[in-house]
TIDOVO-419634 format. One record per atom (N, C-alpha, C): residue in one letter; x, y, z. Coordinates in pm, whole numbers, plus 32768, in hexadecimal, padded with zeros to 4 digits. Layout:
<atoms>
AXYZ
...
</atoms>
This chain:
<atoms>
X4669D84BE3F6
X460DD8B6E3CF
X4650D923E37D
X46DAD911E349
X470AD97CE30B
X46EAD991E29D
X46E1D91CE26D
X467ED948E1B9
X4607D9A4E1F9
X45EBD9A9E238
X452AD9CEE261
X4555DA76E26F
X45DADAD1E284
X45B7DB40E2FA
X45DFDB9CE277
X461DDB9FE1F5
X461CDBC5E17E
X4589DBBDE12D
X4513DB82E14F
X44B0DB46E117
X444EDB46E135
X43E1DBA8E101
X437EDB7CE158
X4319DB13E116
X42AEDAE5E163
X42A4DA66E147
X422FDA63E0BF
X420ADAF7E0B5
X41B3DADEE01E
X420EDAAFDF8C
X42A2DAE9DFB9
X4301DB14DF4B
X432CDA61DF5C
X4343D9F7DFA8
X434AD999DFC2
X430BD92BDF53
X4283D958DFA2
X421CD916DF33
X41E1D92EDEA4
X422DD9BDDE7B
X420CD9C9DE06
X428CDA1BDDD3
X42BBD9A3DDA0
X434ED9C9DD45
X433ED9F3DCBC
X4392DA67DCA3
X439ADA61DC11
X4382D9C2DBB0
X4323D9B2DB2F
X4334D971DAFF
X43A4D932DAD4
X43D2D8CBDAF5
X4470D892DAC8
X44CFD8ABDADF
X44B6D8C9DB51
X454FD8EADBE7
X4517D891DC70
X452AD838DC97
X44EDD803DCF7
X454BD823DD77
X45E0D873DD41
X462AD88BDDE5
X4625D909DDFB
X45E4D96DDD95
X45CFD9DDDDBB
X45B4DA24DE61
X45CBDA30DEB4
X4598DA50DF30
X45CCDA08DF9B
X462DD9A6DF70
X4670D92CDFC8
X4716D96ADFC4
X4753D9ACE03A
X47C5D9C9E02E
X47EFD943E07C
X47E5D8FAE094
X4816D85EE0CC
X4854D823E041
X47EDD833DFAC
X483DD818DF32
X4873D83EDEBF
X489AD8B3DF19
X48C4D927DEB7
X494CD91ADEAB
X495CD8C4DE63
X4A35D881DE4C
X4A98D8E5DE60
X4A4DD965DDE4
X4AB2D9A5DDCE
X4ABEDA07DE2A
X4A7ADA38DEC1
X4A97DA3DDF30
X4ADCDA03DF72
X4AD9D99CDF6E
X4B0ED942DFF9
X4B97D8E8DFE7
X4BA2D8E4DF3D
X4C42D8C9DF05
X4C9CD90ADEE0
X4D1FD8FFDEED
X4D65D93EDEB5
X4D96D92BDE22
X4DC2D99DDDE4
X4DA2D9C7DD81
X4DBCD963DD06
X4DE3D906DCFF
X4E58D880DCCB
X4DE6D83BDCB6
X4D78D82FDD09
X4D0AD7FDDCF0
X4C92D836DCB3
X4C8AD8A7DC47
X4C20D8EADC25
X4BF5D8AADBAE
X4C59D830DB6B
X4C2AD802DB01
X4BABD786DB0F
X4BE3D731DB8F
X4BA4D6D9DB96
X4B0DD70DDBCD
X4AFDD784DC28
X4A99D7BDDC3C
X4A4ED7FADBB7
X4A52D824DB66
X4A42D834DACF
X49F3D7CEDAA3
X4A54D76BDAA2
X4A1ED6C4DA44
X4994D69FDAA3
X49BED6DEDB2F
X4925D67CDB66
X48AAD6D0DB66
X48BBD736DB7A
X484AD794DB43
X4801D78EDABB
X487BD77ADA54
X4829D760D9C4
X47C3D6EFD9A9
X4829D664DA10
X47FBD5E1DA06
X477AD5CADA77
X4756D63BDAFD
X46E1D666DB33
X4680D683DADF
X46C8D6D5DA70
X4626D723DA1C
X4609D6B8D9C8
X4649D690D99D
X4640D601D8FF
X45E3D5B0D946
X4610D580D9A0
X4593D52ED9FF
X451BD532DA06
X451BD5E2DA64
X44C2D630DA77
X4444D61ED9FA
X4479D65DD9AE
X4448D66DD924
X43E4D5D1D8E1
X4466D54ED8F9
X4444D51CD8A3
X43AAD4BCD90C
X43A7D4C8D98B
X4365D484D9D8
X42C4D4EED9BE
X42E4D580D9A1
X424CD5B3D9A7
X4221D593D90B
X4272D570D8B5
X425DD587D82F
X41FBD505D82D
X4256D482D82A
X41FCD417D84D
X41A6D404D89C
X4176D416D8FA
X4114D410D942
X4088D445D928
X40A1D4CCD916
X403ED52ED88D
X400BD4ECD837
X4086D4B8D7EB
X4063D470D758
X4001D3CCD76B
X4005D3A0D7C9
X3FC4D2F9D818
X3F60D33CD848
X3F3DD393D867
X3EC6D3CCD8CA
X3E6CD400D866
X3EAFD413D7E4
X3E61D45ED766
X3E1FD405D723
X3E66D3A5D710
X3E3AD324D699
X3DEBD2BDD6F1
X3DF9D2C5D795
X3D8AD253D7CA
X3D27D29DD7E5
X3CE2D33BD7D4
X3C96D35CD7C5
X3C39D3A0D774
X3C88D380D6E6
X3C46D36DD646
X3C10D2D9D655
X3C38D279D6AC
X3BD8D203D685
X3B72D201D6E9
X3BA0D25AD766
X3B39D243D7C9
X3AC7D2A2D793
X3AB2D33DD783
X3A7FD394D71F
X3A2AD371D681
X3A6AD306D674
X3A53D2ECD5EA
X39F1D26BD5EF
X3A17D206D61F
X39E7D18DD64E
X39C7D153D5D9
X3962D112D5B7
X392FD0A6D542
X394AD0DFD4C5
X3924D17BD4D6
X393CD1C8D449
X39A9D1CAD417
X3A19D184D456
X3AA8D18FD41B
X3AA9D165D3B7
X3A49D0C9D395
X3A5AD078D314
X3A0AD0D3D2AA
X39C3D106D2BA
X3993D15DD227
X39B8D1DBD21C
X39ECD21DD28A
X3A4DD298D24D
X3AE9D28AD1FE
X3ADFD304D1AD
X3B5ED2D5D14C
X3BAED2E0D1B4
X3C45D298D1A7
X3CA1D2C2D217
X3D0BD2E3D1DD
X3D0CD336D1BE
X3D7DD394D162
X3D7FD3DED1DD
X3DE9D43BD1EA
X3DE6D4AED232
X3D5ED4D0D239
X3D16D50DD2CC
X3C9ED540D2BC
X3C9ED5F7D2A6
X3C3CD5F5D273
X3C35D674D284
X3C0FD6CDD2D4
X3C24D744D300
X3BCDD782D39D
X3B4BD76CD3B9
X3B04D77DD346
X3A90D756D356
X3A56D6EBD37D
X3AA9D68BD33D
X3A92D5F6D39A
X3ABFD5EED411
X3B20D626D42B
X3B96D61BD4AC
X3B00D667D51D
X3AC3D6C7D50A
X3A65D722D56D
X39F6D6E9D565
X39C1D666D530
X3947D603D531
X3986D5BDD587
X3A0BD591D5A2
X3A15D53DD5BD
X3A2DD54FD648
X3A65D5D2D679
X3A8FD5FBD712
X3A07D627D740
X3969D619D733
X38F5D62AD75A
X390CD5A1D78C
X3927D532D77F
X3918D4D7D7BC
X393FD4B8D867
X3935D486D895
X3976D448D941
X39E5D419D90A
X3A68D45AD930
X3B03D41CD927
X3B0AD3C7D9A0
X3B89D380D99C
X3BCBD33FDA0D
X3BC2D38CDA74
X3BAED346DB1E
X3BF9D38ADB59
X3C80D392DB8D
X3CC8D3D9DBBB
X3D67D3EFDB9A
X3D7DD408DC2B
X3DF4D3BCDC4B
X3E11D3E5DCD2
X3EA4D3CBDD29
X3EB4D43ADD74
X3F52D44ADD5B
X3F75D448DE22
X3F8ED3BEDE1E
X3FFFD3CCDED3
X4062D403DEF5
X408AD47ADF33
X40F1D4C4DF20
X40D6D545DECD
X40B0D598DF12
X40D6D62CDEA9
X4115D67ADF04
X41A9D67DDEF2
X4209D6A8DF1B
X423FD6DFDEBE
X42D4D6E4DE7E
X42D6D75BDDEC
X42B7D70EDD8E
X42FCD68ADD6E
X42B3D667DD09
X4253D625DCF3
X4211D616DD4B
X416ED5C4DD26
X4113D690DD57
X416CD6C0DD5B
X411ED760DD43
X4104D78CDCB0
X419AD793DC6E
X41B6D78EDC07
X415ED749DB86
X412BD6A0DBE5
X40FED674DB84
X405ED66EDB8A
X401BD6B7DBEC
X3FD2D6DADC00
X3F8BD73DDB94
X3FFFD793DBA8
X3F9ED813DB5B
X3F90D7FADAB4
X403FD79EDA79
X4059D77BD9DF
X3FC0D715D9AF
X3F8BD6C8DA34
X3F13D66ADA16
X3EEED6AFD9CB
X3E9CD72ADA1F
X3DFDD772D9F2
X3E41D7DAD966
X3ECED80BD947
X3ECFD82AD8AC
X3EDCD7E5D84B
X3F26D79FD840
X3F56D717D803
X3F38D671D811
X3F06D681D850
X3EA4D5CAD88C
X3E16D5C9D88B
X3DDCD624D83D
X3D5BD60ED7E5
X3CF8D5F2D86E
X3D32D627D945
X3CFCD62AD996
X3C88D681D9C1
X3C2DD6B7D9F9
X3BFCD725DA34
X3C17D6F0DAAA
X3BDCD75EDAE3
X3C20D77DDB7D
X3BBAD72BDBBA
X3B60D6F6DBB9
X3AEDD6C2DBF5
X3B07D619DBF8
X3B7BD623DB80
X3BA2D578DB7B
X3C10D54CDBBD
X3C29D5AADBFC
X3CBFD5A9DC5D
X3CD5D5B1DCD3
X3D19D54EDD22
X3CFFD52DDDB0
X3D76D530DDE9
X3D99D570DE59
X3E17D590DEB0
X3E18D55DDF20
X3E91D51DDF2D
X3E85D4D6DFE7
X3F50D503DFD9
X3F32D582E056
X3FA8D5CCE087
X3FA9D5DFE113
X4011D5A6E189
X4009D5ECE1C5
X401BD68CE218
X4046D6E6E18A
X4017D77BE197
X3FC1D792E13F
X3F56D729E120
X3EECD78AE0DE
X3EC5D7F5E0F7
X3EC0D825E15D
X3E73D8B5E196
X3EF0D902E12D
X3F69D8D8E114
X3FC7D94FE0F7
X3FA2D977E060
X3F2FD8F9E014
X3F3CD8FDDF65
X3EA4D93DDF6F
X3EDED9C7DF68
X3E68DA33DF51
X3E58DA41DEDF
X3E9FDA38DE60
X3E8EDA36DDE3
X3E57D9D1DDAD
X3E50D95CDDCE
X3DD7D8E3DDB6
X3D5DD8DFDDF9
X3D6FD90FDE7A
X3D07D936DED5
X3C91D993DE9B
X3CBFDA1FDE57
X3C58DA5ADDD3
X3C6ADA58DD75
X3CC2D9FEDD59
X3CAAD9DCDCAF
X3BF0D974DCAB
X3BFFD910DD1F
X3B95D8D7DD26
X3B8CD830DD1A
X3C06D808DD80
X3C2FD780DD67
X3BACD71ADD83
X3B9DD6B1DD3E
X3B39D654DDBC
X3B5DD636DE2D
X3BF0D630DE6D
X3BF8D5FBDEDD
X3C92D63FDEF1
X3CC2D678DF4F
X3D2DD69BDF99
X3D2ED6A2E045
X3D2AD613E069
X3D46D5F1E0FA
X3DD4D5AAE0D4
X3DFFD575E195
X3E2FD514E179
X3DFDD493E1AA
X3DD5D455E127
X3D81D3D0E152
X3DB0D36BE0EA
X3E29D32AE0C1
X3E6CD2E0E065
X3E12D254E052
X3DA6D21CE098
X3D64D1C8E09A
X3CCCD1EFE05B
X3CC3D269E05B
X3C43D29CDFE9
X3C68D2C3DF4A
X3D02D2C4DF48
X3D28D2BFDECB
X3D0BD25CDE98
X3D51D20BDEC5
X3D4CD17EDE68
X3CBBD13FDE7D
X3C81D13DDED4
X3BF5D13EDEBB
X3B8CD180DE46
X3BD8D1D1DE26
X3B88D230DDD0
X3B8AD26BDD53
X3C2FD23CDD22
X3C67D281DCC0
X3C7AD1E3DC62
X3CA5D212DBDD
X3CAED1BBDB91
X3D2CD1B7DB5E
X3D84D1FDDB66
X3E53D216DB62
X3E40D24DDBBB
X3EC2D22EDC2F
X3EC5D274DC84
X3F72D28DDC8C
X3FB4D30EDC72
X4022D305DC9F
X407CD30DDD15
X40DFD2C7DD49
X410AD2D6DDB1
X419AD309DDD2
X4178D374DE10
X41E9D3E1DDDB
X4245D40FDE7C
X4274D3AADEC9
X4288D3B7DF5E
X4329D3A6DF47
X435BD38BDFB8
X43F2D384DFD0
X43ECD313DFE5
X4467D2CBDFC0
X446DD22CE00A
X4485D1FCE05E
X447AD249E0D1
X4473D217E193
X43F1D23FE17A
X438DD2C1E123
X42EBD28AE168
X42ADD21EE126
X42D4D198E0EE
X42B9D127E0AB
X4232D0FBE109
X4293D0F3E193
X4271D079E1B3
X41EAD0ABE1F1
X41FED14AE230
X4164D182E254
X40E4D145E202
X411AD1A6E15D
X40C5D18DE0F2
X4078D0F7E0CF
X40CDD099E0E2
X40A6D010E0BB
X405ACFF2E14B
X405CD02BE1E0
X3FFDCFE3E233
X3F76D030E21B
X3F97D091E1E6
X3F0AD0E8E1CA
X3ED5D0A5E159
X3EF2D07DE0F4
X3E7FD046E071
X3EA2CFCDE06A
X3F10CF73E0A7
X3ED5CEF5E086
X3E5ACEAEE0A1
X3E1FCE77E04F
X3D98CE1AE04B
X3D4DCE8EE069
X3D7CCF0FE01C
X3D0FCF8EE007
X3CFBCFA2DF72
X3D38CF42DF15
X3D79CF72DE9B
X3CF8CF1FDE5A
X3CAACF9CDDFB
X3C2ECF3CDD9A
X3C98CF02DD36
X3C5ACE69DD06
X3C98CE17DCDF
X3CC0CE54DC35
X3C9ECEB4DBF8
X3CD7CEBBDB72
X3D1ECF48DB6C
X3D33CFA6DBBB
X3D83D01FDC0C
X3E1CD000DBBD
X3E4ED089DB7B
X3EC9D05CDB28
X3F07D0B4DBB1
X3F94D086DBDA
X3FDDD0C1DC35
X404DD0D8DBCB
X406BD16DDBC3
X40D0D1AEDB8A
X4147D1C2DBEA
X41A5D180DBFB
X4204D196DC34
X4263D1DCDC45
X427DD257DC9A
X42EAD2B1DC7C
X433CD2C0DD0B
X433BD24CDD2F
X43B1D24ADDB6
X444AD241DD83
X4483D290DD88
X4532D295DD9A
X4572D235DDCA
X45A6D1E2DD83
X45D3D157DDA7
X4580D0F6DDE0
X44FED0FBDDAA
X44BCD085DE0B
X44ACD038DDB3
X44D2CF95DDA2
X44C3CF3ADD3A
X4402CF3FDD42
X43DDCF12DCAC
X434ECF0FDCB7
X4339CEA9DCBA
X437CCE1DDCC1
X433BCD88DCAF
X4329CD81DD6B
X4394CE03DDB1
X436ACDD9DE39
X4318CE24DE8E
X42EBCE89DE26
X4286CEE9DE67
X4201CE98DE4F
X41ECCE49DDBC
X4198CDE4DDBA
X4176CD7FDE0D
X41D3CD52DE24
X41FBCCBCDE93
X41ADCD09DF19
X41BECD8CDF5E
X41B4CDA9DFE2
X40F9CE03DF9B
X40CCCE04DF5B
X4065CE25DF3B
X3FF1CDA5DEE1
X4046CD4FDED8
X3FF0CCD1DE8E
X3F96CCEADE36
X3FDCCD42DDC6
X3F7CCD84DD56
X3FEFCD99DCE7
X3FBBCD87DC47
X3FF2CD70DBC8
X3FCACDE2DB78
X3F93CE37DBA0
X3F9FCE8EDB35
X3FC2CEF8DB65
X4099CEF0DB1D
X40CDCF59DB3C
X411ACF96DADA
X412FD02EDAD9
X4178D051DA7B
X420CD082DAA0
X428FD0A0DABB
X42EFD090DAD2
X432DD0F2DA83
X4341D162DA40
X43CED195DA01
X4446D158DA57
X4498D153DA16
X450ED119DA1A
X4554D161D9AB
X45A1D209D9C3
X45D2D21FD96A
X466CD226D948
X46BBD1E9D8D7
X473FD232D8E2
X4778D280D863
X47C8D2D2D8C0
X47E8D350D870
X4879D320D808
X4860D34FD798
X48CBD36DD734
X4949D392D75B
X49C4D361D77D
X4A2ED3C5D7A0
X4A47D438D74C
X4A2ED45BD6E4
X4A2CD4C6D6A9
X49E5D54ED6CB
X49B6D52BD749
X4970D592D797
X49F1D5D4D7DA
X4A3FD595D7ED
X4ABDD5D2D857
X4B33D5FBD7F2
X4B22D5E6D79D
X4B91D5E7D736
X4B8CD686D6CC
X4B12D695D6C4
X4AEFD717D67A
X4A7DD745D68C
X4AA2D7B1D6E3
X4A32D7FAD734
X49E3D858D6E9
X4A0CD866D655
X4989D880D60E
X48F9D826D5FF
X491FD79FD617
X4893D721D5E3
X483ED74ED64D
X4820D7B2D6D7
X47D8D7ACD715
X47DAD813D79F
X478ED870D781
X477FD8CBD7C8
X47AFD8E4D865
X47D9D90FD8B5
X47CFD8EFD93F
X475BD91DD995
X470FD990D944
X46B9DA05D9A6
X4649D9EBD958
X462CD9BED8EE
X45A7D9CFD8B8
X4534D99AD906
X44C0D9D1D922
X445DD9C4D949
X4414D946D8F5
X43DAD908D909
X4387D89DD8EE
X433CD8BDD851
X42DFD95AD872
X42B4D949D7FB
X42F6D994D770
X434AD9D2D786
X43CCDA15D74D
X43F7D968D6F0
X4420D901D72C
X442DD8B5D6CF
X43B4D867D6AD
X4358D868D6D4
X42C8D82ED666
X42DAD875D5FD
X42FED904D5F0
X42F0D93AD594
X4344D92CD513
X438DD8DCD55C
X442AD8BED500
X4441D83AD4CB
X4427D83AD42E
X43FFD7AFD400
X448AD758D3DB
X4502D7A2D3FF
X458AD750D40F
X45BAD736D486
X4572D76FD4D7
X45B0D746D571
X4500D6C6D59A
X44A1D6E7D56E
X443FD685D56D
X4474D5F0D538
X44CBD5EFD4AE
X44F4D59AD49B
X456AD56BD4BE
X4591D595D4F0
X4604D560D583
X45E2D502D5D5
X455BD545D602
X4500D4F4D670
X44B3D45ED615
X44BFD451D598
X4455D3F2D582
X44D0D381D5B9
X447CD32ED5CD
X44A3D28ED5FF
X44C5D227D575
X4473D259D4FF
X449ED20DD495
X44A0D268D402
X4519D2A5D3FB
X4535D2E9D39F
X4551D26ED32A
X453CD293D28F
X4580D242D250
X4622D204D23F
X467FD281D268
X46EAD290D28E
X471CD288D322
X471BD216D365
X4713D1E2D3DE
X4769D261D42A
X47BDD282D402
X482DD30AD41A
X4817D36ED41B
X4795D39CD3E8
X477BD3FBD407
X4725D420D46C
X470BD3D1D4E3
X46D1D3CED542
X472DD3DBD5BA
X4706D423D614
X4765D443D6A0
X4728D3F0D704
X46B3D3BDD70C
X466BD34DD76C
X4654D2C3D72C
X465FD254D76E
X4624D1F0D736
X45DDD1A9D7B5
X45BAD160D788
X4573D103D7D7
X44FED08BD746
X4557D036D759
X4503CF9CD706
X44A8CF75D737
X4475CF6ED79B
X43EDCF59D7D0
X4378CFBAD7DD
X43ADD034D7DC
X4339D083D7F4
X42C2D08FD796
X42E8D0A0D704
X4273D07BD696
X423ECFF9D680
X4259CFA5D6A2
X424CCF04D6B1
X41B5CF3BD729
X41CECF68D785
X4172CF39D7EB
X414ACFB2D7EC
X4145D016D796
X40DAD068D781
X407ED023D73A
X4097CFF1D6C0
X4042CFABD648
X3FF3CF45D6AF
X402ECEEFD71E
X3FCCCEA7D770
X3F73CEECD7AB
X3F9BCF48D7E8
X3F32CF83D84D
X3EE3CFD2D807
X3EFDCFF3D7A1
X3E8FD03ED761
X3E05CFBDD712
X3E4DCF40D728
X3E02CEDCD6D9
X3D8ECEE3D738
X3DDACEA9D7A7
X3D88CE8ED835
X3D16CEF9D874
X3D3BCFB1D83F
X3CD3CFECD85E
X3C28CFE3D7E9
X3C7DCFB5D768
X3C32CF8DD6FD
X3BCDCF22D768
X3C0ACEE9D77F
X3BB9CE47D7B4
X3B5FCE87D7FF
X3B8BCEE3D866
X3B45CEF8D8DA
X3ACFCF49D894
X3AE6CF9BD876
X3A7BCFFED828
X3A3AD012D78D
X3A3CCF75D75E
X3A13CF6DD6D2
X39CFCEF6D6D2
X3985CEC3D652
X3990CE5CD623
X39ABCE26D59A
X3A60CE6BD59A
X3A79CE44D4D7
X3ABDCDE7D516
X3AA6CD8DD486
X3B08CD08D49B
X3BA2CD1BD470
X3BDECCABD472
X3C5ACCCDD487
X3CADCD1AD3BE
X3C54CD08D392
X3C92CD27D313
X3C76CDE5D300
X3C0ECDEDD33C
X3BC9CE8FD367
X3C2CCEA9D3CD
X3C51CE7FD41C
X3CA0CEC0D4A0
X3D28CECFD43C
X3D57CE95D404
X3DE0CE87D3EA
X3DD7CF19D367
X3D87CF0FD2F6
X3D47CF8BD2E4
X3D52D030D331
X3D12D012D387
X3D40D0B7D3A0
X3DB6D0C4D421
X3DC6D029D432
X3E47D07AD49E
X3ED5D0B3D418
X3EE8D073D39F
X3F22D07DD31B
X3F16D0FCD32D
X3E6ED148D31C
X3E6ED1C4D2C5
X3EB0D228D34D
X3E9AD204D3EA
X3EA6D251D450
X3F5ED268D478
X3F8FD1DED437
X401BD206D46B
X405DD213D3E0
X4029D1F3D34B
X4093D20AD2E7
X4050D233D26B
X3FCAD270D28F
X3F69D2BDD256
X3F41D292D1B7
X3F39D1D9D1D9
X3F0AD1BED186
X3EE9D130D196
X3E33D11DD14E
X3E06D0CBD1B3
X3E00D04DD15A
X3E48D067D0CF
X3E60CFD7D05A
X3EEBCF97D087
X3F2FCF94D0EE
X3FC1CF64D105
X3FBDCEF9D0EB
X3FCCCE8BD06C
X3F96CDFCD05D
X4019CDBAD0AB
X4084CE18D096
X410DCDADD0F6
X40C5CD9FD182
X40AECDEFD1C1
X4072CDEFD251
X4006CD76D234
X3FB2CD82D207
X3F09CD29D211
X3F57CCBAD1DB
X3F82CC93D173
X3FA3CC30D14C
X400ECBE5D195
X407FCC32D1E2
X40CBCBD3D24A
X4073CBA9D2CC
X402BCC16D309
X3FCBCBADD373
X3F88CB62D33C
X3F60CB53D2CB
X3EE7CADBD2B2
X3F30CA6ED2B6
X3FC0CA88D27F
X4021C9DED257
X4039C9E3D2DD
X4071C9F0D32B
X40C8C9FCD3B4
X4074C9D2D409
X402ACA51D42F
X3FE2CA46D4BC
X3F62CA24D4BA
X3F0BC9BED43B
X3E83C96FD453
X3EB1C903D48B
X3F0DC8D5D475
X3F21C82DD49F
X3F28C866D546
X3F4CC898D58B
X3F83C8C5D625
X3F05C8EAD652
X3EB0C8FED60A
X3E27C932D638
X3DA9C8E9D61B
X3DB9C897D5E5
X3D76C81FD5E7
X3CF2C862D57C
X3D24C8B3D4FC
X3CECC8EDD49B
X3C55C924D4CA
X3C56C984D531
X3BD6C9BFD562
X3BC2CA4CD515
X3B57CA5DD516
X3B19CAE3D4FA
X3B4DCB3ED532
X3B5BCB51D593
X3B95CBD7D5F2
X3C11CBCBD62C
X3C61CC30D635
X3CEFCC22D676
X3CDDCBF2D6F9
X3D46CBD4D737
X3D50CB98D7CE
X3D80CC0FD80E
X3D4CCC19D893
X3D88CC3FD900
X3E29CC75D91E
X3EAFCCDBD8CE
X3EEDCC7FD8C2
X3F4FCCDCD940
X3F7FCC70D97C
X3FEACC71DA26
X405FCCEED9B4
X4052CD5FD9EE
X40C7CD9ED9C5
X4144CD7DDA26
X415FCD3FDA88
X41BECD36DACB
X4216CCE1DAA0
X41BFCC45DA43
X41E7CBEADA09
X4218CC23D987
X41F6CC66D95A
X4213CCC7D8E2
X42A4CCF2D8E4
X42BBCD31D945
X433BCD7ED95F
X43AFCD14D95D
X4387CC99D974
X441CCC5DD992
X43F5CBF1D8EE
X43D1CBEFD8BA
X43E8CB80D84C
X43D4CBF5D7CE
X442ACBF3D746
X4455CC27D6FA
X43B3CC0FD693
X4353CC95D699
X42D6CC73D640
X42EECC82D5A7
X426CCC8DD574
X424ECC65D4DA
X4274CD02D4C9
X422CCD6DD4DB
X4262CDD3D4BC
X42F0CE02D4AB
X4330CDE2D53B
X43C2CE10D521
X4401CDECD4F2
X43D1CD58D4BB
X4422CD37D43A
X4411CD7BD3A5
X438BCDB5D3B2
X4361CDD3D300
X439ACE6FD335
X43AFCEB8D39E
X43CECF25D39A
X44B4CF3BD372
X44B7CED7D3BD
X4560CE92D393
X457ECE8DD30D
X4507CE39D2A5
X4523CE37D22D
X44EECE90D1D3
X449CCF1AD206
X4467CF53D1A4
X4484CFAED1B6
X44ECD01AD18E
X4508D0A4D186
X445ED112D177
X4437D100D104
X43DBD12CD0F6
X435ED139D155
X4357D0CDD182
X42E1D095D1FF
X4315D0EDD266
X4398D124D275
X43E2D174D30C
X43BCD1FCD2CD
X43DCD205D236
X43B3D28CD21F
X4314D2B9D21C
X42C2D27DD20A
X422ED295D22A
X423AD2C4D298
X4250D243D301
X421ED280D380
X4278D31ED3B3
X4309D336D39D
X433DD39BD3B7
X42D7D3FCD362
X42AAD437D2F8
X4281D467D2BA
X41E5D4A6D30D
X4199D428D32F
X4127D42ED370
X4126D476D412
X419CD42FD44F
X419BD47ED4C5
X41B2D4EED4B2
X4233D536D46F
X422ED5B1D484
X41ADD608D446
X4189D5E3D3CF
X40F0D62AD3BF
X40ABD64CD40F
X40B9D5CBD479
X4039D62BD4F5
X4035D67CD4F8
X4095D6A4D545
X40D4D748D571
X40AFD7B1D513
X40BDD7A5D4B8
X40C0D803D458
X4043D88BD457
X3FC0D81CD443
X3F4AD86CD401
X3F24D895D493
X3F34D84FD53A
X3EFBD889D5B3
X3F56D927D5B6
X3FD2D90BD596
X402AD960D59A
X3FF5DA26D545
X3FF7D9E2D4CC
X3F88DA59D470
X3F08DA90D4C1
X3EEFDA18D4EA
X3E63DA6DD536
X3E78DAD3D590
X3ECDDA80D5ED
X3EF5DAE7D644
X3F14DB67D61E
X3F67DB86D5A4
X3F89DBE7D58F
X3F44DC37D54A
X3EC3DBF7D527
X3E5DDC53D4F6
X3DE4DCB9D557
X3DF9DC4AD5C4
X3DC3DC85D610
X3DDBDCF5D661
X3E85DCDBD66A
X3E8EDD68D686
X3EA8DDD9D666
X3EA6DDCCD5D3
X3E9DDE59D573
X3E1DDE9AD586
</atoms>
């Protein structure tokens, strides 16, 4: 209980943005080591926030683009898909979004709680909490959540991503609570700390999962200018060279401090698969605006033209995409990550596109509060 008697338990649950040990003298290094050790305490704090950072950035950014197709629905194929404009963007959030739903809001499924509803294109009405201190998340409580119990088996019942944001001794709770609770097309976003996802799958008997798996640049430890130690979360949204730190596919593979080869691979799936669920474009329309949604442009003939050669024969040349097992995804080397391997340019779109998000929500904000 000694972390707890420094702390009280609101300050617990609601950490500064992008400090998650803030309030924890149990991991406060440079307390509890001697002094020989202040560097390595340094490196893990920076390599805490890089994380930090790069896990709300993505998540935001997947929660944004599967609910431009959910929002958008059939109309995707006759709107231009260039960048939209606000005006389109505020036709389009009148619609019923996803619902979104997060197991675990502890700091960082707190954290990623609140980044949803600015940056994840969420309202509060589409957002569902299963904590066991809900009573303590008074700030979701009147913000105006749909749901803050703890009931991890009405999540997944109910939500359409659901993230799971627990420690990995409460696995095994979590999995007796929603197994064979899980609606069958439910994307499970995975954010357990060392928990492999082919075996969080295996003990949940469900394929649509998403996994970061990130690793860091050693150049993070090497020159402690590439990356802040204290910055707050949205301190670097705002920052379109430390944003591009965070992209996953810079044109210049080096200039990235995170990677992970799978993660855009099985974004581009799961965003196919919410297409499927909530549309009816065929597969040459789907491939279309997932183009314009992740590389903001919806003529990519390398893209359309390598699935048509490749992946009709595997699909037995149907109209509509398949179903597709992201779990199976993760372990065999796809069509994308190969055209993303060979195309500098294709890495620079999408780097280019992600950080844009940020950008124009960012302006708003700041208009608003002038």
């Amino acid at each position: 209980m000694d972390a707890y008697q420094s702390s009280s338990l609101k300050e617990l649950f609601d950490p500064p943005t992008g400090n998650l040990t803030s309030g924890l003298e149990s991991v406060q290094l440079d307390k509890i080591c001697p002094g020989g050790f202040s560097n390595l305490f340094t490196q893990l704090r920076r390599r805490s926030n890089l994380l930090t950072v790069t896990h709300i950035a993505y998540a935001c950014y997947f929660v944004t683009l599967a609910n431009r197709i959910k929002r958008g629905g059939d109309q995707l194929k006759e709107a231009p898909m260039k960048k939209r404009s606000h005006r389109l963007m505020a036709e389009l959030r009148r619609e019923i979004g996803l619902k979104i739903g997060i197991i675990g809001v502890g700091r960082l499924g707190h954290l990623l709680a609140k980044f949803l509803m600015r940056y994840g294109d969420v309202y509060p009405e589409e957002l569902f909490l299963s904590s066991r201190q809900a009573d303590l998340l008074t700030d979701m409580i009147e913000t105006g959540v749909a749901f803050c119990k703890f009931n991890n088996a009405h999540i997944v019942e109910n939500c359409d991503i659901v993230f799971i944001c627990v420690a990995p001794h409460q696995v095994r709770y979590v999995v007796d609570d929603i197994r064979d609770r899980i609606k069958p097309n439910v994307i499970i976003y995975h954010l357990i700390l060392g928990f492999p996802a082919l075996k969080l799958a295996s003990l949940l008997q469900h394929t649509h999962f998403i996994k970061p798996s990130y690793q860091l640049n050693t150049s993070i430890d090497q020159n402690e200018s590439t990356w802040p130690i204290s910055d707050d979360i949205e301190t670097v949204f705002k920052n379109d060279i430390l944003m591009k730190r965070i992209s996953l596919e810079n044109e210049d593979q080096n200039d990235s401090l995170v990677r992970d080869d799978d993660f855009i691979p099985t974004m581009f799936y799961a965003l196919l698969n919410v297409l499927k669920f909530n549309t009816t474009l065929n597969r040459i329309q789907s491939l279309r605006v997932i183009s314009a949604l992740l590389f903001n442009n919806p003529n990519l003939d390398l893209i359309i033209q390598t699935f048509r050669n490749l992946e009709t024969e595997q699909m037995n040349n149907t109209e509509f995409f398949p179903d597709f097992n992201l779990v199976h995804l993760k372990q065999e080397q796809s069509i994308l990550r190969n055209l993303l391997d060979q195309n500098p340019k294709l890495r620079h779109l999408f780097s280019d596109t992600f950080i844009s998000h940020y950008t124009p929500i960012i302006k708003q904000q700041q208009q608003q509060q002038q």
